[in-house]
N, C-alpha and C positions, 0 to 999 in steps of 0.2 A: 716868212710868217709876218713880215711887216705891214704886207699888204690885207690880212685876216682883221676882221673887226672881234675884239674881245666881245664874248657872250659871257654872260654868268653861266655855269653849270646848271643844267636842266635837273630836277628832282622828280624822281618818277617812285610815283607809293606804289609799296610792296603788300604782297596782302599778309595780312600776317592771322596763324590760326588765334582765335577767344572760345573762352570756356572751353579748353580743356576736357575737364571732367564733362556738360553736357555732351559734347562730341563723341566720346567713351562709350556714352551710357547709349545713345542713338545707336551706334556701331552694333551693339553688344547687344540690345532686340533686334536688328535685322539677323544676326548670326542667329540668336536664338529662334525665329522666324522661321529661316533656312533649314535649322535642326530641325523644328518639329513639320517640316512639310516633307521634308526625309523621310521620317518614320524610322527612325535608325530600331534595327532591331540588338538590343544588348543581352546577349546570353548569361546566366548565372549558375552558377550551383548552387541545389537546396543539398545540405545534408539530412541524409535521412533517420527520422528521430528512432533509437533505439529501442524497441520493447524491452520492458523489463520482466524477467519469465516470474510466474506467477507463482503461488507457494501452495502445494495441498496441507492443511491444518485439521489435528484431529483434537476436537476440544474436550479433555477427559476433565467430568464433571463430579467430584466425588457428594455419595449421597447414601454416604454409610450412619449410623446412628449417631457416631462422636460430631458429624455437621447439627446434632439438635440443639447443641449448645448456645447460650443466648449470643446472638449476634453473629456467629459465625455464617450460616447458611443464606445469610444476607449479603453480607460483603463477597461472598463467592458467588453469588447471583452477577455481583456488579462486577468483579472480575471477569464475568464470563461474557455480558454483557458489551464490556471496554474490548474483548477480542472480538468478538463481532462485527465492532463498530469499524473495526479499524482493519477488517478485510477489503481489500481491495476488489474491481472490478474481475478481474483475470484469474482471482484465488476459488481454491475447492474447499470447501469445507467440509467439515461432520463431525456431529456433536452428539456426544457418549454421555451416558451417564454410568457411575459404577457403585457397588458394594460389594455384597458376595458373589455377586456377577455382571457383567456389562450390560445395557440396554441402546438400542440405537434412539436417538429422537431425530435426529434430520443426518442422512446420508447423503454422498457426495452428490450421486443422482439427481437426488428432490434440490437440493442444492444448485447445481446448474440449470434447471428448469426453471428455476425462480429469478423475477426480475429482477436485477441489481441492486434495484432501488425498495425492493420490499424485500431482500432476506435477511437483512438485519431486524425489521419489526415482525418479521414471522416466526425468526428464530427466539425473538423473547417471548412471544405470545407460547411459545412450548416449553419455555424458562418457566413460564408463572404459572404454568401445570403438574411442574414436579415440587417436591418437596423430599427429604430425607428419612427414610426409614430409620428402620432396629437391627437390620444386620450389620454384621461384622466388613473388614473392607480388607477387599484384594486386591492392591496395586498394582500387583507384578502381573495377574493376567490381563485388566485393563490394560495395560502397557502393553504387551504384546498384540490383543487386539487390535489398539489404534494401529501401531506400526504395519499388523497384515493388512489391515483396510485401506492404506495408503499405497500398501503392493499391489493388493488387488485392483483398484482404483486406474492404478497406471497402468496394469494390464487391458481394462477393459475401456478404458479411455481412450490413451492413445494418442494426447494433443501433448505437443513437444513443446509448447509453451511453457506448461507448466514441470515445472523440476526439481525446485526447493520444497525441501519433505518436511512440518515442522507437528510437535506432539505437545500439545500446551494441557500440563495436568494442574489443575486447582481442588486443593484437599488441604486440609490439617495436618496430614502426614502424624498422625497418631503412633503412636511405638507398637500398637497392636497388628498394624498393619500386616499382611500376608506379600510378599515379595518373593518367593517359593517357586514363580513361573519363571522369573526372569536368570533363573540358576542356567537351566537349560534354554534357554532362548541365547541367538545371537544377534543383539541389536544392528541394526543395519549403520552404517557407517554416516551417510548422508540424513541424515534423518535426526533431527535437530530435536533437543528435549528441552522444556519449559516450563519450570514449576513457578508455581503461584501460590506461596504459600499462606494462608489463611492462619494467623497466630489467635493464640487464645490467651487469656490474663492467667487461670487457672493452671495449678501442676496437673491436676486429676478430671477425669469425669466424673467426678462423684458430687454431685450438687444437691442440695434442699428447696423444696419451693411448695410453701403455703397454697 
């Protein structure tokens, strides 16, 4: 090695990567690039939303003479009212009126025929047709009527949708009442009962008025 001439050591640049992070981000749109000229198809599952089955409602309206009292045959307008509103798309209705006997004002029928969207203001427009007589009130066969109307109903209907059976009665519930039918009736099990009862300030019917 004596005869070798000393060199300094030769330095030879290396490259070295800068910015990091741009280099990332460049990388990370050509992949993204790549994906969408793919078309990747990604499969999912939708769950499928639950119908909620619908409820046949029979709205007993009482409209025996003890409703002539002041104020009472109003606030049972608007009870009756607030169940209508609050029928649902899918629900059946029909809407009774009772004293000494039952009256139909809107059956299931006329009820499904009508658009969604108008059997709530057509059902009040027959609200503000009646008013409460002078006869006496029989609960107990109004009750059994609503109940057959909702068998019958499911007989001739037929749509498995609906299932939940419900009987909303709004009255005073007077002491004089008649309840007589419901001795011999056997309520049906499913078939959901709903009183609304309409209080009065008064013990009696016996009022004065100028």
């Amino acid at each position: 090695l004596m005869f070798l001439r000393t060199t300094a050591p030769r330095l030879r640049n290396r490259s070295r990567l800068e910015h990091i992070p741009l280099l990332l981000l460049r990388c990370l749109i050509l992949c993204l690039l790549a994906f969408a000229f793919a078309r990747p198809f990604l499969p999912r599952t939708i769950a499928a939303k639950k119908s909620q089955p619908g409820w046949r409602i029979v709205l007993l309206l009482d409209t025996s003479a003890s409703m002539r009292r002041a104020g009472l045959w109003d606030r049972a307008v608007e009870e009756a009212r607030s169940v209508l509103e609050q029928a649902g798309p899918s629900d059946r209705v029909c809407m009774m009126t009772f004293g000494q006997g039952t009256r139909m004002l809107i059956g299931f029928e006329q009820w499904g025929t009508m658009d969604t969207s108008q059997r709530a203001p057509m059902a009040g427009r027959s609200l503000a047709e009646v008013a409460p007589g002078w006869g006496p009130t029989n609960t107990g066969h109004a009750l059994v009527a609503a109940a057959e109307a909702i068998e019958d109903d499911e007989i001739n209907d037929g749509q498995q949708a609906v299932s939940q059976r419900k009987v909303v009665l709004i009255s005073d519930l007077q002491r004089g009442s008649s309840l007589e039918a419901l001795a011999a009736y056997e309520w049906p099990e499913q078939t959901e009962l709903e009183i609304k009862t309409i209080p009065h300030k008064g013990t009696t019917n016996a009022t004065l008025q100028l």
